[in-house]
C-alpha positions in Angstrom: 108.3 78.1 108.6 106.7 78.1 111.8 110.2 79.9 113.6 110.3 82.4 110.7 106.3 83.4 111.3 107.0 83.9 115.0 110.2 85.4 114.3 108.1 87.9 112.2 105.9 88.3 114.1 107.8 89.3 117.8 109.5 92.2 115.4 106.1 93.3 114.2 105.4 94.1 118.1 108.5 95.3 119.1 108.6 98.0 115.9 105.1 99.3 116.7 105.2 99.3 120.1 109.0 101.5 119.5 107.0 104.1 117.5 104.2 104.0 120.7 101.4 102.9 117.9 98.4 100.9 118.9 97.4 98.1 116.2 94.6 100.4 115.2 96.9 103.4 114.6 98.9 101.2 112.5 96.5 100.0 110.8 95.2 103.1 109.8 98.7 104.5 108.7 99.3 101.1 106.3 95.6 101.3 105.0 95.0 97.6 106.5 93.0 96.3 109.0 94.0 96.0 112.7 92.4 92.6 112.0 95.6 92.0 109.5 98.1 93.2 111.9 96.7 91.6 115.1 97.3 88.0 112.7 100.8 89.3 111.6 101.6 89.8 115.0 100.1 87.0 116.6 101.9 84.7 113.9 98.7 82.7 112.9 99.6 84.2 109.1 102.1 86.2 107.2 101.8 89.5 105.0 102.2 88.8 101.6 105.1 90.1 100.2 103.9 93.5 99.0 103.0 93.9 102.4 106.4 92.7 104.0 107.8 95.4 101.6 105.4 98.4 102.5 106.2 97.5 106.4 109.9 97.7 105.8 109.8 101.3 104.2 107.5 101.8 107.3 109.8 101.4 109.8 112.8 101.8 108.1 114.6 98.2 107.8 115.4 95.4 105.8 113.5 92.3 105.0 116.7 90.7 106.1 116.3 92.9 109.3 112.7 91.5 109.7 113.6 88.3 109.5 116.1 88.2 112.2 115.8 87.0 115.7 117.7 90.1 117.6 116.3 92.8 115.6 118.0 96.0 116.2 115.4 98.6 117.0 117.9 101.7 116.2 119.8 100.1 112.9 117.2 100.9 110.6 118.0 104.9 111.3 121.7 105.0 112.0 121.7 103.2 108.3 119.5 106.0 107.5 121.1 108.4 108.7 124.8 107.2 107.2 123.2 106.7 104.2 121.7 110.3 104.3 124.9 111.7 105.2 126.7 109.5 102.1 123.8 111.3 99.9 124.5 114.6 100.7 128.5 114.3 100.4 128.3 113.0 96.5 126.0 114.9 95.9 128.4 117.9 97.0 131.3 116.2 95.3 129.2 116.3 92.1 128.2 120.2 92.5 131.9 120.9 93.7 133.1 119.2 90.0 131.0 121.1 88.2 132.5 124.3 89.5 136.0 122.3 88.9 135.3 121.7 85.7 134.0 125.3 85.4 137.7 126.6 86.5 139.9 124.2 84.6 138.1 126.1 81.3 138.1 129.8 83.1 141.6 129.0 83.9 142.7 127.1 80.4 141.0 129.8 78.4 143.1 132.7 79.9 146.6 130.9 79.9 145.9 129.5 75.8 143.3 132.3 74.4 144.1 135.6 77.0 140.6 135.5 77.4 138.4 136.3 80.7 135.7 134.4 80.7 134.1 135.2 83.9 130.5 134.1 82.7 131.8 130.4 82.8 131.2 130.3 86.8 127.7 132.0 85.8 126.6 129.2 84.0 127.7 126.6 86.6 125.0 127.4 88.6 122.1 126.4 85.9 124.1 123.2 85.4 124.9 122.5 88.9 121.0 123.2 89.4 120.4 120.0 86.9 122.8 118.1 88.9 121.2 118.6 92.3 118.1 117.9 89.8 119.1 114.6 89.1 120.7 113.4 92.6 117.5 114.6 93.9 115.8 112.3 91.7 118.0 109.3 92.4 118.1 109.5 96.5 113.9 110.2 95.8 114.2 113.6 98.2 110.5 115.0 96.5 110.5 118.2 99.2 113.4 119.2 97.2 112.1 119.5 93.6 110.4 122.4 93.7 113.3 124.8 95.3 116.0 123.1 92.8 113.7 123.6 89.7 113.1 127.6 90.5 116.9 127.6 91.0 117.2 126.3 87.5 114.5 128.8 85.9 116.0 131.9 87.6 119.9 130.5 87.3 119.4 129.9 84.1 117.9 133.4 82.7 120.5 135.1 84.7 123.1 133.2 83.0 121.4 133.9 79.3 121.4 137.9 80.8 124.8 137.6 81.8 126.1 136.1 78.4 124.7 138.4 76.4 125.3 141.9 78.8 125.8 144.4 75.7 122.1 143.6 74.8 119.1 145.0 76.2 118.0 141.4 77.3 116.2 142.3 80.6 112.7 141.3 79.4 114.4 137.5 79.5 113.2 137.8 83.4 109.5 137.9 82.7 110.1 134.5 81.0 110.4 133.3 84.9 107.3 134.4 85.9 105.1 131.8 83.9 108.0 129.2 84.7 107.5 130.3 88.4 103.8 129.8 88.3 103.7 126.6 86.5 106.6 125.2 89.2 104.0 126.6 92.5 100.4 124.8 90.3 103.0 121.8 90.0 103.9 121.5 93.4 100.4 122.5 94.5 98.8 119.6 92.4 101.6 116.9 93.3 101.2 117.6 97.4 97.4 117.6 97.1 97.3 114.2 95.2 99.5 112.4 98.0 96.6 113.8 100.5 94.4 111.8 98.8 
């Protein structure tokens, strides 16, 4: 137990000092006291396991990663980063099969029906705008939210407009404007609360 403490405790240095933080500054940034860390780094006790798990999202590594006696200062972000990159190709892939998806009917409509139904690509967009939606979600990117949900409101009432063209539908597009204001109070009171 004693190896595993110290073991611990030698990363917990060489992490903070590789982000140039004093204990202090650390402190502040966990919400503990630079009491708590001095001990944690010192090895004379261990953070509990909540803490362990908060210190790890910190600086970006595993428990596992912790726990090791060679810690790799750098693997935590090149795992990031891969992962990141992984992230952004499905969700790509996922977009890109929606507008498959979208083609196979434009195309299977015209060769069995002799239709052209253009407005199929129009309404990719609002459901590729869910997509993105839900990726967004699932890799937890928050920044994102609020650009992918006005891309849904406006997508969306242009692809209702663009159904629908032989109507006078235009008045659809003030619908947007409350949708628009309650997305901006949204983000407003979502970024304000993590402040505090």
């Amino acid at each position: 137990m004693d190896d595993l403490r110290d073991t611990i405790g030698h990363n917990l240095v060489r992490l903070r000092k590789s982000r140039n933080l004093t204990q202090d500054q650390l402190a502040s940034k966990l919400n503990y006291s630079d009491k708590a860390i001095s001990k944690w780094e010192h090895a004379t006790s261990l953070p509990s396991i909540e803490n362990l798990y908060e210190i790890c999202q910190f600086y970006d590594v595993t428990l596992d990663d912790l726990t090791k006696p060679n810690l790799k200062l750098y693997e935590g972000r090149e795992r990031r980063k891969g992962n990141e990159a992984n992230q952004i190709i499905i969700t790509c892939l996922s977009v890109l099969l929606v507008f498959l998806i979208a083609t196979t009917a434009f195309v299977g409509l015209y060769l069995f029906y002799k239709t052209f139904e253009w407005q199929i690509f129009v309404w990719a967009l609002p459901i590729s705008s869910i997509v993105l939606l839900v990726f967004n979600g699932v890799w937890g990117k928050t920044k994102w939210v609020y650009p992918i949900t006005t891309l849904l409101i406006w997508s969306l009432l242009s692809s209702v407009f663009v159904q629908f063209l032989d109507q006078n539908l235009w008045m659809i597009f003030i619908l947007g404007i409350p949708g628009e204001l309650i997305v901006i109070f949204w983000s407003r009171l979502t970024s304000s609360s993590k402040k505090h």
